[in-house]
N, C-alpha and C positions, 0 to 999 in steps of 0.2 A: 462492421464486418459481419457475414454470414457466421452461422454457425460452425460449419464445417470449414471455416478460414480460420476460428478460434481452436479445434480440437487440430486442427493443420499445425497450429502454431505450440500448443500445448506437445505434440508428441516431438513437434521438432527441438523443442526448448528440454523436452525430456533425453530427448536423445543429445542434446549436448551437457546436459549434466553427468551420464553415462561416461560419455568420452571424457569429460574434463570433470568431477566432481570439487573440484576447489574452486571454482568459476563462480563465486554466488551472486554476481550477476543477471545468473539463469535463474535465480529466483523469485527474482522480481517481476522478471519479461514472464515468467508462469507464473506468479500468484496475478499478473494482471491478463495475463490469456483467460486463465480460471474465472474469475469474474465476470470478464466478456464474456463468458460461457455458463452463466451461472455457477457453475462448482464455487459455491461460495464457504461452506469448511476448508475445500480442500487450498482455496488462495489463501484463509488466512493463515494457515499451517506455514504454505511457502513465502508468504509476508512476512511472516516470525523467523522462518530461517535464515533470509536477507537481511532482515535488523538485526539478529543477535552477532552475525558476519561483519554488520555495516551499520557503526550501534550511531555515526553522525549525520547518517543518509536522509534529508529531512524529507526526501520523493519516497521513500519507504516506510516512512512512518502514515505523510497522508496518504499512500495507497492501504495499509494495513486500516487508515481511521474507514476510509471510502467501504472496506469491504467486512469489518466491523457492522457499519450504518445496516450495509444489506443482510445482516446475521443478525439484526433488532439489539444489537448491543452494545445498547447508548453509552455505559462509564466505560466500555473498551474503547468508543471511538472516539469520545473527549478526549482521552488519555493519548492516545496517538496521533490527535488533531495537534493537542498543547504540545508533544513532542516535535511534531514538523514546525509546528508555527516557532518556536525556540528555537529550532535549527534554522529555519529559514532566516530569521532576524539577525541568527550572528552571520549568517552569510549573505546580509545587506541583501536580500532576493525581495523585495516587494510584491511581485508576481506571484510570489509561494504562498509570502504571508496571508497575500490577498486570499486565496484558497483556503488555504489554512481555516484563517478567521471567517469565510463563509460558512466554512464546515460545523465549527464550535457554531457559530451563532442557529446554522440550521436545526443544532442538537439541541437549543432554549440557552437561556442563562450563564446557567452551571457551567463552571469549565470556559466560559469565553475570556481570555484576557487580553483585552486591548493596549 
């Protein structure tokens, strides 16, 4: 997406927090507009808002690892990589874990658990 398709989506996702603030859905569609847009403090703020809402959400933990990785901080994004990959596994997703476990392993070693 262009630029100006992400700040589109950032004020529209803001404006439905407004209207509905219990929707913490909208947090997630904004901490990953924010990303696509670089504002990357401000996605992981709305990353964290959506996990602490949505504490089994294992697509919120690896977008919180994902925009961690771009904030250079590596034991936040282990730590949120192991939490998706955890949730992923109990909810038999392959596809996630797959993700998941690329992420740990792109971070080194540490933190990868197969």
């Amino acid at each position: 997406l262009l630029q100006s398709d992400w700040n589109a989506a950032i004020a529209d996702f803001n404006a439905a927090l407004r209207t509905d603030p219990s929707d913490t859905s909208a947090y997630y569609w904004l901490a990953l507009a924010k990303l696509g847009a670089g504002s990357f403090a401000d996605a992981a703020g709305d990353a964290k808002r959506y996990i602490a809402a949505n504490v089994d959400d294992a697509d919120g933990y690896l977008l919180d690892a994902q925009i961690e990785v771009k904030l250079g901080n590596a034991a936040e994004a282990r730590a949120s990589a192991t939490n998706a990959l955890r949730h992923y596994r109990i909810l038999n997703d392959d596809g996630g874990a797959a993700k998941a476990q690329a992420l740990l392993d792109s971070l080194g070693t540490e933190g990868s658990h197969r």
